[in-house]
C-alpha positions in Angstrom: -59.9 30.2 39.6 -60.0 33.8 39.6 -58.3 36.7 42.0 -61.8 36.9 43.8 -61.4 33.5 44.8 -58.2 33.9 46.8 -58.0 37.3 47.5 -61.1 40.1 48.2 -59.7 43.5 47.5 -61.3 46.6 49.2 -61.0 48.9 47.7 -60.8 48.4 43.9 -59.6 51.8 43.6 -56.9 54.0 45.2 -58.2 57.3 46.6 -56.0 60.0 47.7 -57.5 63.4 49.4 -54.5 65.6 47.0 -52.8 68.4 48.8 -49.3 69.7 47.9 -46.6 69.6 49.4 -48.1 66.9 51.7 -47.7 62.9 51.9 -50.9 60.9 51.8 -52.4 57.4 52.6 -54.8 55.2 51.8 -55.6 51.8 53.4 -56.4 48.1 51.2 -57.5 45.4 53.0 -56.9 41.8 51.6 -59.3 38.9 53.1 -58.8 35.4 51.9 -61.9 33.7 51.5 -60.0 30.7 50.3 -58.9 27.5 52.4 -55.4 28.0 51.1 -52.4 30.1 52.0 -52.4 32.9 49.8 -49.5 35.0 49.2 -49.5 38.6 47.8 -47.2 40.9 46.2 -48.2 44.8 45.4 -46.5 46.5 42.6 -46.7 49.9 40.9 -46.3 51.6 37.8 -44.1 54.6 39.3 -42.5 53.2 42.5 -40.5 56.3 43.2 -44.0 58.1 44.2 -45.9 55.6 46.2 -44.7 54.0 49.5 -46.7 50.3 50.1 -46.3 48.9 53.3 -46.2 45.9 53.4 -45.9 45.4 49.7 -45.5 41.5 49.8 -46.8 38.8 52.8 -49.2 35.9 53.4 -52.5 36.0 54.0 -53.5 33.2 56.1 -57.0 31.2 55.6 -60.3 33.3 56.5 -58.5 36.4 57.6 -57.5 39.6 56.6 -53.9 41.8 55.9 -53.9 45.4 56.0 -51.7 47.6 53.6 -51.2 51.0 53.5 -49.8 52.9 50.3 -48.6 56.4 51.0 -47.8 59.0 47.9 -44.8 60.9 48.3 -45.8 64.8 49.0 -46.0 66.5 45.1 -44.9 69.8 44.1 -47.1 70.4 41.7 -50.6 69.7 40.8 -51.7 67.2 38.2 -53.1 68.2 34.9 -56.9 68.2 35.3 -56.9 66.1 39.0 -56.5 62.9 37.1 -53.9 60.5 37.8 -52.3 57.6 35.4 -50.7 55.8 37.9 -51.6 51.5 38.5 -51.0 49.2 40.8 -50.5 45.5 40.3 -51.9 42.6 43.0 -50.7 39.6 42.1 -51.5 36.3 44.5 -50.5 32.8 44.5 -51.2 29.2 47.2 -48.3 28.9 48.8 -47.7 25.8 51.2 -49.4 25.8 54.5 -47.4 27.6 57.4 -45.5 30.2 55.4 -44.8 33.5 56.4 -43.8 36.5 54.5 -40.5 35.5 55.3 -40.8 32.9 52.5 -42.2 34.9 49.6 -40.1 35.3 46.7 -39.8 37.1 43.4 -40.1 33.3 42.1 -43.5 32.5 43.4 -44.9 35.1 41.1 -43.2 34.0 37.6 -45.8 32.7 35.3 -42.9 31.4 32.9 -41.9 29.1 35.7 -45.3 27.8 35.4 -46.9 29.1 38.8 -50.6 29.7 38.3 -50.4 33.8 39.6 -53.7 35.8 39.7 -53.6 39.1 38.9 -55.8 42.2 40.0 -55.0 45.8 38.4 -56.3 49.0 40.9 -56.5 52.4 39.4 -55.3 55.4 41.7 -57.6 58.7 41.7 -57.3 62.3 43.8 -59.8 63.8 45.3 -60.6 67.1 47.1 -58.6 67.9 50.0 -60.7 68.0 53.2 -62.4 71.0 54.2 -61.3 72.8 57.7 -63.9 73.1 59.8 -66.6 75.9 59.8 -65.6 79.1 61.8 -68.0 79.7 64.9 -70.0 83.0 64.7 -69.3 85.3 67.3 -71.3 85.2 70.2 -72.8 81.8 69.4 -71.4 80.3 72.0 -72.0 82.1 75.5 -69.2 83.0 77.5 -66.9 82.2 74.9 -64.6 84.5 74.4 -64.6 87.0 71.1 -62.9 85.2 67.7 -60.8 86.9 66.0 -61.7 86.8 61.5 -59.6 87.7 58.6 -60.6 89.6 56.2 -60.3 88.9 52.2 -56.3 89.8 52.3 -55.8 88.1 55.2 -54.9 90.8 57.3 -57.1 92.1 60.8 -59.7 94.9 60.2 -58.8 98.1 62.7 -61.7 97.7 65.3 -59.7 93.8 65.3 -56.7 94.6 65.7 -57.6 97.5 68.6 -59.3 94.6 70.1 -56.3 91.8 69.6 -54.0 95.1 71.4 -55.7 95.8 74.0 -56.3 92.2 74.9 -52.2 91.9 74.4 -51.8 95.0 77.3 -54.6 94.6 79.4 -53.6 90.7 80.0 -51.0 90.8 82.8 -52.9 93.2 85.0 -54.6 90.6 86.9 -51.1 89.3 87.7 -49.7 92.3 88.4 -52.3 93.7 90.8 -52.1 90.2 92.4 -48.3 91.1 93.3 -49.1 94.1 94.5 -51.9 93.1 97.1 -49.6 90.5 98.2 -47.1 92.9 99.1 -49.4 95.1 101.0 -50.9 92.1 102.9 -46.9 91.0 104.0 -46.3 95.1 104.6 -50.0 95.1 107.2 -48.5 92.1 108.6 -45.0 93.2 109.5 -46.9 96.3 111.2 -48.9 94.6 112.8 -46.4 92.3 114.4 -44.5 95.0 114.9 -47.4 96.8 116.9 -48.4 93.6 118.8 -44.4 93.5 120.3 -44.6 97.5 121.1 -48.0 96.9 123.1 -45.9 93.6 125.2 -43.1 96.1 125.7 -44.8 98.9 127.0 -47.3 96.3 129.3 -44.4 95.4 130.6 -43.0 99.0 131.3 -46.2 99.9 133.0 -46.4 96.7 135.1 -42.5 97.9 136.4 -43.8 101.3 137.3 -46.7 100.0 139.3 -44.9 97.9 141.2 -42.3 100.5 141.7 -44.8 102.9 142.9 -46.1 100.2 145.4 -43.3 100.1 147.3 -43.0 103.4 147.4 -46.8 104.1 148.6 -45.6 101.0 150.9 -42.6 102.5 152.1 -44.4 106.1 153.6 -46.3 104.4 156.6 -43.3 102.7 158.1 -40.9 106.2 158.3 -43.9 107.9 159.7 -44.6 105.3 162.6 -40.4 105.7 163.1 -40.5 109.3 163.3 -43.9 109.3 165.7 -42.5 107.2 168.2 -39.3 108.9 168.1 -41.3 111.9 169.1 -43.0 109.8 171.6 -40.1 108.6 173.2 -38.1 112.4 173.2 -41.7 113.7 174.9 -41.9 111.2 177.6 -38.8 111.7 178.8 -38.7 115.2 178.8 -41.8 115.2 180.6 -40.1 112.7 183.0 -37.2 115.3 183.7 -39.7 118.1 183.8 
């Protein structure tokens, strides 16, 4: 019985995308094609580079187990892109119902006379992946003007004029938005302030007229007074005459 038989390794070779300074992972899937319990155990060559999660378990009949394998972030670049690092599979039945919790260094020791398979996967880098295209200016309409570097990495001077005055003209619309709201509250107090005046002075005027109405009122009444007095003084002297 070979390792295809228990165990269907995708894929057969470790790929990572190399950047410095960076960690990077790769995925393996494991699918059991067998009617058994299969369990697994992943080892490497330089253990202190790679990270394998999880690096032992059971694979139950007909399905699958995940594992990812993450290299440690590298200081330097390899020689030539090319990589000497392995990585051992090794798989064995195990008794139906097991879990990972029941794998052991002992299931895998051929001296002990356990029939282990064994797959070996070769690890290679590849190119890092490329950022994505810059957008032309004005390829896109009503988009706002993108800002490019030149060779050296610094702004050309039309740029940088451009990056300024976008840095100074910026908070005007926020400032003149303070200052029209001020002026609307400052027309709003005045205009209170004139609405009250104009009650006061209605008022004022309403006082007058009616002051002036009794005095219009008053005139008549004196003057009937006075001409009967003068009646009354010319009938009797005309009596006594």
């Amino acid at each position: 019985m070979s390792t295809d038989e228990l165990l269907s390794i995708e894929p057969q070779e470790l790929q990572f995308p190399f950047e410095l300074r960076k960690q990077i992972s790769c995925s393996l899937r494991l699918l059991n094609k067998s009617e058994y319990y299969v369990a697994f155990k992943i080892k490497t060559t330089n253990p202190k580079k790679y990270c394998v999660r999880p690096n032992t378990g059971v694979v139950l009949p007909g399905s699958t187990c995940d594992v990812i394998v993450t290299m440690q972030a590298q200081k330097e670049m390899p020689p030539d892109m090319q990589c000497k690092d392995k990585f051992l599979l090794q798989s064995v039945i195990t008794s139906p119902g097991a879990t990972h919790k029941d794998v052991t260094p002992e299931m895998f020791n051929k001296e002990a006379g356990h029939e282990v398979e064994e797959c070996k996967l070769r690890v290679a880098y590849g190119a890092p992946p490329r950022p994505p295209s810059p957008v032309h200016e004005g390829s896109e309409e009503g988009s706002s003007p993108r800002v490019s570097m030149s060779d050296n990495g610094n702004l050309s001077s039309s740029e940088q004029t451009a990056v300024s005055r976008s840095y100074v003209q910026g908070p005007e619309p926020e400032e003149n938005s303070s200052e029209e709201r001020a002026l609307i509250s400052k027309l709003t107090e005045e205009r209170n302030s004139a609405i009250q005046e104009k009650k006061q002075l209605q008022q004022e005027l309403e006082l007058l007229r009616h002051h002036s109405s009794k005095s219009r009122g008053g005139i008549p009444f004196m003057y009937i007074i006075l001409v009967g007095l003068v009646g009354i003084i010319l009938g009797y002297l005309m009596k006594w005459a």
